[in-house]
N, C-alpha and C positions, 0 to 999 in steps of 0.2 A: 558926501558920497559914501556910503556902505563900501564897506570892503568884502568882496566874494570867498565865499569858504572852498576853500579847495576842494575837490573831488576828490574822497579816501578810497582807497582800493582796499578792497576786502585783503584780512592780512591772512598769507596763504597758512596754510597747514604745513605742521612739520611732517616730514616724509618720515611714515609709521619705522620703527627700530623691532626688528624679529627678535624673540626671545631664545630661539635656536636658532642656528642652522647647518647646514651638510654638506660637503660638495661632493658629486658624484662623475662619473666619467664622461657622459655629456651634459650633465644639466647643475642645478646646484639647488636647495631648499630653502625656504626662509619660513619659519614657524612664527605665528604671532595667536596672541594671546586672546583677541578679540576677532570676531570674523570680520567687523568695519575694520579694522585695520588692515589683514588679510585682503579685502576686497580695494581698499586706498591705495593698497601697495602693489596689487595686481594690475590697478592704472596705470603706474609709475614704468611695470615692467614691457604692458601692451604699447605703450608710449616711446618706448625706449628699442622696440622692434626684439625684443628678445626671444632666440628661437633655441631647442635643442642641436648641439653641435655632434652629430657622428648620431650613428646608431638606428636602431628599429626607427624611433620617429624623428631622425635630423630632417632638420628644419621646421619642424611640427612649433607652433604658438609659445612659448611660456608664458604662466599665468596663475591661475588661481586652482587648486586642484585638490578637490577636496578626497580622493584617493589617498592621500600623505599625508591627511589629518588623524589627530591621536590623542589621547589621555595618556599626560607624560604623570610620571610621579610625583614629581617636583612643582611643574607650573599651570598643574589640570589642566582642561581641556586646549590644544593647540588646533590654530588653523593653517593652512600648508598653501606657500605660493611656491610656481617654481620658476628657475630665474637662467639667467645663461652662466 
């Protein structure tokens, strides 16, 4: 009798690491280096129900927001998620 191969599960992704970040009085920043990762890590926080706390837009989405994207000196171009 053959012995059956197990079913592999795709091995997941590591959760993208920001090369900056900031925290602000309602919300907080995560800079990353790549927009995929940017965009990976904006999953993580949609997922996570992340909202801004207080302010003009409490409870407003946190996510991906290319508003708070920049050309740092150090790590050129950054992509801006924002987070709780």
């Amino acid at each position: 009798m053959a012995a059956r191969k197990a079913a592999r599960k795709p091995a997941a992704q590591a959760e993208p690491v920001p090369v900056k970040t900031d925290s602000r009085i309602c919300f907080g920043i995560a800079w990353f280096a790549s927009e995929e990762e940017a965009n990976r890590y904006s999953q993580i926080v949609h997922k996570r129900g992340d909202t801004y706390n207080g302010g003009w837009y409490h409870g407003m989405a946190c996510g991906r927001d290319r508003g708070f994207d920049y050309k740092d000196e150090q790590h050129g171009q950054l992509y801006a998620v924002t987070t709780r």
